[in-house]
C-alpha positions as CSV (number, residue, x, y, z in Angstrom):
1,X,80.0,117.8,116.6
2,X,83.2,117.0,118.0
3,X,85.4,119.7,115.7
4,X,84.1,121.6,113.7
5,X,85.7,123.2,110.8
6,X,87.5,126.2,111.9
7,X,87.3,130.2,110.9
8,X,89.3,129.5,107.6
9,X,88.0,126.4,107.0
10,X,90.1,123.9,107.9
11,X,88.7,120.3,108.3
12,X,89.9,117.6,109.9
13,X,88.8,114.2,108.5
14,X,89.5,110.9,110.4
15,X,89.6,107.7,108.1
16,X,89.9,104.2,110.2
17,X,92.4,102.3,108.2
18,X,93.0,98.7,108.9
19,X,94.5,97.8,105.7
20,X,91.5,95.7,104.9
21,X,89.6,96.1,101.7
22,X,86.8,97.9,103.3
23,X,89.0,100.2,104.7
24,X,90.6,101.1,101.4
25,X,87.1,101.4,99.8
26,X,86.4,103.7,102.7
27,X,89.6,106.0,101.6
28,X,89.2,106.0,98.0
29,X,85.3,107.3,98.5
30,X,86.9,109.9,101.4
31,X,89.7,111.0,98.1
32,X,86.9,111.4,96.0
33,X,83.8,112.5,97.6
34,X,84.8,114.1,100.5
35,X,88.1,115.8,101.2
36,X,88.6,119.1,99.6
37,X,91.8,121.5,99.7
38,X,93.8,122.3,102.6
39,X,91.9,119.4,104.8
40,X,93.6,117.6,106.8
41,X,93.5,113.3,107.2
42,X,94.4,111.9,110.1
43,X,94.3,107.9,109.9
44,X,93.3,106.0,112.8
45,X,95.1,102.5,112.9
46,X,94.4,100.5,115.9
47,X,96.1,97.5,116.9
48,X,95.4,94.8,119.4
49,X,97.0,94.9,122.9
50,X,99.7,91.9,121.8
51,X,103.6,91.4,122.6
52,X,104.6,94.4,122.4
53,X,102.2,96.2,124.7
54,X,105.4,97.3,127.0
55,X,107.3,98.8,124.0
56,X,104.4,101.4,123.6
57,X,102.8,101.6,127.4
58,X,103.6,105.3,127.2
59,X,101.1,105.9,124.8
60,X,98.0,103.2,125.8
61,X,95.9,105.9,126.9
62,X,96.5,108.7,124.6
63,X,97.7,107.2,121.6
64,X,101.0,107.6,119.2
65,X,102.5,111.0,118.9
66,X,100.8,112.5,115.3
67,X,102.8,110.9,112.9
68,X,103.1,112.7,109.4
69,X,102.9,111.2,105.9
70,X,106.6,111.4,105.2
71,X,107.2,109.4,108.3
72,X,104.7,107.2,107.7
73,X,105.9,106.3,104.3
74,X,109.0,105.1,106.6
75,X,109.3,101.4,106.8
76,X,111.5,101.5,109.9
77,X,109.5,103.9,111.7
78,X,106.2,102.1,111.5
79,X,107.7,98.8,112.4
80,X,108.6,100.4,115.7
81,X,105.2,101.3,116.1
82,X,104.4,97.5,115.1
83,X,102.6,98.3,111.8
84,X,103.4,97.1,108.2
85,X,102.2,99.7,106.0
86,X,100.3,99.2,102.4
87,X,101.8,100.5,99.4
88,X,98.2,101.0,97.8
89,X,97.2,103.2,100.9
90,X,100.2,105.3,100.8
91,X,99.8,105.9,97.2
92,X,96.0,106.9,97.5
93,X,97.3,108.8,100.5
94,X,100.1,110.6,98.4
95,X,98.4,111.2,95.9
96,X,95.3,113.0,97.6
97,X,97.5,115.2,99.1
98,X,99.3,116.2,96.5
99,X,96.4,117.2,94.5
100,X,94.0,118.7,97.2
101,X,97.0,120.4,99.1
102,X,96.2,118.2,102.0
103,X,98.0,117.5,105.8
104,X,97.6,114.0,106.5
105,X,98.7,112.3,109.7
106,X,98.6,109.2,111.4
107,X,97.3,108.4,114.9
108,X,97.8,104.9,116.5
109,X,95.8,103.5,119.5
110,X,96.4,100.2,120.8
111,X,93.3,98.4,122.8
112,X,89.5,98.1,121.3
113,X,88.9,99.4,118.4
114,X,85.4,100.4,119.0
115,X,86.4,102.7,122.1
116,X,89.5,103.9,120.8
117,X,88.2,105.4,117.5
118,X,85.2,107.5,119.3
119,X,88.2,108.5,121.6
120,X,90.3,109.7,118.9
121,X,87.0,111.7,117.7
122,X,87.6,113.6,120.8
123,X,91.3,113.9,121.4
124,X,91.4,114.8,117.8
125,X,88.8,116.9,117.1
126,X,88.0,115.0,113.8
127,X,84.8,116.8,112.1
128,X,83.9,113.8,110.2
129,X,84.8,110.2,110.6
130,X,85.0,107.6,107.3
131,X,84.9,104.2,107.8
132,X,84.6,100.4,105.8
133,X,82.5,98.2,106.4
134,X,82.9,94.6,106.7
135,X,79.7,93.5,105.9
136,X,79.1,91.3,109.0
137,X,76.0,89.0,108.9
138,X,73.2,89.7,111.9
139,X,74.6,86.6,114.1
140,X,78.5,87.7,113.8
141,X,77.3,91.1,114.5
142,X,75.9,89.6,117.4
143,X,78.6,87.6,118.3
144,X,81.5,89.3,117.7
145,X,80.0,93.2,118.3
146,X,80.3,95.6,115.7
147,X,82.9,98.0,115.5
148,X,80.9,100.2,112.7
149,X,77.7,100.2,114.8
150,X,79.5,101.4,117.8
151,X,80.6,104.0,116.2
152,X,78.1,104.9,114.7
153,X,76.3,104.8,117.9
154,X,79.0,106.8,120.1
155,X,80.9,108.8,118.3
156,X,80.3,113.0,118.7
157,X,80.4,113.6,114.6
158,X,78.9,112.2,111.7
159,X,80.3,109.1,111.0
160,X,79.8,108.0,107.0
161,X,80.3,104.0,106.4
162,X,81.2,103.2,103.0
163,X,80.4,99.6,102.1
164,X,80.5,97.8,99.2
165,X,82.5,98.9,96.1
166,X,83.1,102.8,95.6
């Protein structure tokens, strides 16, 4: 495993959020079934190399700084990151930590998503990874490679895909 929880505890939990509904299905089954108090979330949003790939060369290789909830809930500070954040997720987000006690980040990577989130595994020493799936049929699976199954394949934890509803 790539973490491990630590003497007191202390989990870290990475949920790939994308904003899709697969993702959020993936979230809501992480609130209820998984987390318990004093984890901490970090999300893992990953964007596509695009226009802005100069704005944030710093961080190509190793990511965003950690970026907590309270900035996260910032409109202006995501969009220099080049994310639009969803009310629904924040809420869930909010809420879960409220309740549980919990320390949720965020963590953006820019590039593949299939490499990047078995990076952040590493760099973040995430316990347990929580992802959607998008229910792909064999051929675009084939096609178009599967994020979830390379994960699943590569990643150094457990990796639980939630698909379907919760």
């Amino acid at each position: 495993m790539a973490g491990g929880a630590d003497a007191d505890g202390e989990r870290r939990i990475g949920v790939a959020m994308d904003y899709s509904a697969s993702s959020k299905r993936a979230l809501e089954w992480a609130v209820k079934n998984l987390l318990r108090r004093g984890d901490t979330v970090v999300v893992l949003h990953v964007l596509r190399h695009g226009g802005e790939e100069a704005k944030h060369a710093v961080w190509a290789k190793s990511g965003s700084p950690l970026i907590p909830l309270s900035e996260f809930r910032e409109p202006e500070v995501m969009k220099n990151y080049g994310v639009t954040c969803d009310a629904e997720v924040l809420d869930m987000l909010d809420t879960a930590a409220r309740q549980l006690e919990l320390k949720v980040v965020a963590k953006l990577y820019w590039g593949d998503a299939r490499e990047k989130l078995c990076d952040a595994v590493e760099e973040q020493k995430i316990d347990t990874i929580v992802m959607g799936s998008r229910g792909l049929g064999l051929i675009q699976r084939i096609l178009l490679g599967s994020v979830t199954n390379y994960v699943l394949s590569n990643a150094s934890c457990p990796v639980t895909v939630v698909k379907g509803d919760c």
